[in-house]
C-alpha positions as CSV (number, residue, x, y, z in Angstrom):
1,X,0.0,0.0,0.0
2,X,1.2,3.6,-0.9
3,X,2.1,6.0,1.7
4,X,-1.4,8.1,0.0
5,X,-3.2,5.6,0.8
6,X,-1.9,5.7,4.1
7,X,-2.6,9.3,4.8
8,X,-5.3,10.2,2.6
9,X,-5.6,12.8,-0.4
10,X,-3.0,15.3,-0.6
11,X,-4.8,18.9,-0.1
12,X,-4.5,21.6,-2.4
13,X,-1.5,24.2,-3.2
14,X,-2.2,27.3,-1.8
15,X,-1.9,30.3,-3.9
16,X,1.6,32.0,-4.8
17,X,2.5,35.2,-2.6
18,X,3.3,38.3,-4.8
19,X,6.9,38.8,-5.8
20,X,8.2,41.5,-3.9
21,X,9.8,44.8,-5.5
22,X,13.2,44.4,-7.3
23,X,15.7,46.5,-5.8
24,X,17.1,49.8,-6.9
25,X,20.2,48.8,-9.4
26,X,23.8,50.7,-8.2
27,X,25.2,54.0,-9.7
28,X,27.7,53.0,-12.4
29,X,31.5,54.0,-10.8
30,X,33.6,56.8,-12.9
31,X,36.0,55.6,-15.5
32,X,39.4,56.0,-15.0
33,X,41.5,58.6,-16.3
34,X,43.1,57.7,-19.8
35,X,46.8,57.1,-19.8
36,X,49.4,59.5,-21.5
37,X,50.6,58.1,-24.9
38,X,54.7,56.4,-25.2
39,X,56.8,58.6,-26.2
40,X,58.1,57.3,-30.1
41,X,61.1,54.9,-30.1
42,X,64.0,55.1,-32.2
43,X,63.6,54.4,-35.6
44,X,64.7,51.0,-36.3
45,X,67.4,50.5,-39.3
46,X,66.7,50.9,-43.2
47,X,66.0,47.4,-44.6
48,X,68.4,46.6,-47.9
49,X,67.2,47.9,-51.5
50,X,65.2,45.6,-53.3
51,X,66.1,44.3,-56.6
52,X,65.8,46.2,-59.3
53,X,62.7,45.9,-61.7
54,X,62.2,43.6,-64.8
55,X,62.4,46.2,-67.7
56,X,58.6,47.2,-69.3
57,X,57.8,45.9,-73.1
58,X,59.0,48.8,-75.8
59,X,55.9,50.0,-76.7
60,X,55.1,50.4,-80.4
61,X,56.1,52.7,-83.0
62,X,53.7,55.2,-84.1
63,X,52.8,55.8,-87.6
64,X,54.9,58.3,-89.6
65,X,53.7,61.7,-90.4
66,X,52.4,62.7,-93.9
67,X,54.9,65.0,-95.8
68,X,54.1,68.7,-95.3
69,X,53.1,70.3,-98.7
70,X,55.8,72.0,-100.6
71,X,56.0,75.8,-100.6
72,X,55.4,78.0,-103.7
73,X,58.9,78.7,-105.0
74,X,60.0,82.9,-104.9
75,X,59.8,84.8,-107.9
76,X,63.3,85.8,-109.5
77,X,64.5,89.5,-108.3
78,X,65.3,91.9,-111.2
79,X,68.6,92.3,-113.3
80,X,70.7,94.4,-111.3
81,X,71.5,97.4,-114.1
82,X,74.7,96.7,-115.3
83,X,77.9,98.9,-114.2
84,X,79.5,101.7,-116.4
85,X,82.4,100.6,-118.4
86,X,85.9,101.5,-116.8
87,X,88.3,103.8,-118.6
88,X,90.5,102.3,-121.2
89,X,94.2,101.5,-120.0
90,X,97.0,103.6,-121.9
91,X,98.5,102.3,-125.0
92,X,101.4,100.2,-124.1
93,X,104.4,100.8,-126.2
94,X,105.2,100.2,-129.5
95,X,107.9,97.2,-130.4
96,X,110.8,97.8,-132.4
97,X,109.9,96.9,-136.1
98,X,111.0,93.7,-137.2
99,X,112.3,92.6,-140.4
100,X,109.5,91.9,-143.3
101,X,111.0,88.8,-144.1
102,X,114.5,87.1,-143.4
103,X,117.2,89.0,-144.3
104,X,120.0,87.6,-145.5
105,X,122.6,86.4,-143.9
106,X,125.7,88.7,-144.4
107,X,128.7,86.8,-142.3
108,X,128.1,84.2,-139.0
109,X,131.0,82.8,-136.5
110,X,131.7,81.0,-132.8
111,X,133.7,81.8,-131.0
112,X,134.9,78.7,-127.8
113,X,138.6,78.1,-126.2
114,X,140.3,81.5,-127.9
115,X,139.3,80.3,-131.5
116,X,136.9,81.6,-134.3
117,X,135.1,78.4,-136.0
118,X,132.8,77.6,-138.3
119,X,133.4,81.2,-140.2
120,X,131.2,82.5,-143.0
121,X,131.3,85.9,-144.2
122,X,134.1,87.4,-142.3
123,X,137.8,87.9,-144.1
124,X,139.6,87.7,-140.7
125,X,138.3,87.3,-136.9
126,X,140.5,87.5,-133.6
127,X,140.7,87.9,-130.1
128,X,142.1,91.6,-129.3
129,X,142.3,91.1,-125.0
130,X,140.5,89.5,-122.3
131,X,137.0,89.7,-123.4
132,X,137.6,91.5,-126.6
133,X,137.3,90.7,-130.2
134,X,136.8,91.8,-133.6
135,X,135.6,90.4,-137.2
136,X,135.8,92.0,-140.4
137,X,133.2,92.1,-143.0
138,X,134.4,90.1,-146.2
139,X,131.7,92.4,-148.1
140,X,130.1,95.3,-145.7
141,X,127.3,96.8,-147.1
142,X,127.5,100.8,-148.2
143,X,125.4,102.2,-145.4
144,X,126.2,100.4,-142.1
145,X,122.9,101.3,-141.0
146,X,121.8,98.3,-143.2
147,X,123.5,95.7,-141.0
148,X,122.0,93.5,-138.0
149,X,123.9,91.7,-135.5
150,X,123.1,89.1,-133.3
151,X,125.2,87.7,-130.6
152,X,124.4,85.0,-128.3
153,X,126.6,83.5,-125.1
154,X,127.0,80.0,-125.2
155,X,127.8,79.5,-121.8
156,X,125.7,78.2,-118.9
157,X,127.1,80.7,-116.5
158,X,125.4,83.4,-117.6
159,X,127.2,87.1,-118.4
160,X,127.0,90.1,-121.0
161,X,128.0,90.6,-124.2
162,X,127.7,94.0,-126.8
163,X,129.2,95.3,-129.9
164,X,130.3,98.2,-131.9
165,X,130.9,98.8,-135.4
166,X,134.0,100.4,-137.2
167,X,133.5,101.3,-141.0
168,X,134.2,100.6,-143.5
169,X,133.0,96.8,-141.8
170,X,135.0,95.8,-138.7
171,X,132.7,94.2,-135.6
172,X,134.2,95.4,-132.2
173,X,133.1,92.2,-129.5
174,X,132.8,92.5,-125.8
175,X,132.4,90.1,-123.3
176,X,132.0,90.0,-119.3
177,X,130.8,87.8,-116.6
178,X,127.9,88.1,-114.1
179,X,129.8,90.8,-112.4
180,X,130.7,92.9,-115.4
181,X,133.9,92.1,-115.0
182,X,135.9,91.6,-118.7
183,X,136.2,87.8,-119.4
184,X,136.5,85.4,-122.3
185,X,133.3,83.6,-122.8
186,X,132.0,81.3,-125.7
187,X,129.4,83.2,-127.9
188,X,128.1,83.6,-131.4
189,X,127.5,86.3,-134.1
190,X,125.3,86.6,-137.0
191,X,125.0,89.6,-139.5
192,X,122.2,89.7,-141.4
193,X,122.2,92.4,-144.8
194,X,119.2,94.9,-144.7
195,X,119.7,96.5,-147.9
């Protein structure tokens, strides 16, 4: 048998009391003061450079330019007028007449090493002194004025050389060096006839 039997029905729950008032919740405390900041620390080493960038792609080339258009050329400036003539230069002088034609030869000799060669013309040649010598006309013409004669030096040395004339036909020679000084020197004579 169960202990309800035992005592008999159980009796009924009496009612709940009312909850009583919930008390008054505690002012919240003040917060606390904020601390000052750190000051900064040192500044710690600088790290190694990095490695140099990869260089970029070239980019591409852009299209060329059309030509400019060429300018108009300039028209041509005017003829300058042209300068007045200068005065003529004076006359130079005259030259000594020459012979119309050859003349004839009248008498021809050398002269080399103190001997007369090669004679033509002349009836007797021969050397006076140092430097002078004389050759006779085999036939002299009338007027002396009709004679030309042409003497040459043969030597390489250079010098002088002149002549007179003696009528009725005798050629008077002199010779000299570079210094004018009276010396036998190589040479030869032509006479030509002018009549």
């Amino acid at each position: 048998m169960s202990h309800n039997n035992e005592c008999g029905e159980r009796g009924e729950r009496g009612e709940r009391g009312e909850r009583g008032h919930r008390g008054h919740r505690g002012k919240r405390g003040h917060r606390g003061h904020r601390g000052h900041r750190g000051d900064p620390g040192e500044t710690g080493p600088t790290g190694p450079t990095g490695p140099t960038g990869s260089t970029g792609p070239t980019g591409v080339t852009g299209p060329t330019g059309a030509d400019g258009v060429n300018g108009v050329d300039g028209s041509t400036g005017a003829v300058g007028a042209t300068g007045a003539t200068g005065p003529t230069g004076p006359t130079g002088a005259t030259g000594p007449t020459g012979p119309a034609s050859t003349p004839p030869v009248l008498a021809a000799a050398n002269y080399s090493g103190g001997f007369f060669g090669t004679v033509h013309g002349f009836s007797g040649s021969t050397r006076v002194a140092t430097g002078q010598y004389t050759a006779t006309l085999s036939n002299p013409p009338a007027d002396p004025n009709n004679i030309n004669v042409q003497l040459t030096l043969l030597g390489a040395a250079g010098g002088q050389i002149s002549w007179t004339f003696t009528p009725p036909g005798t050629i008077n020679i002199f010779t000299f060096n570079a210094a004018g000084v009276a010396t036998d020197e190589a040479f030869s004579i032509v006479v030509y006839d002018l009549t």
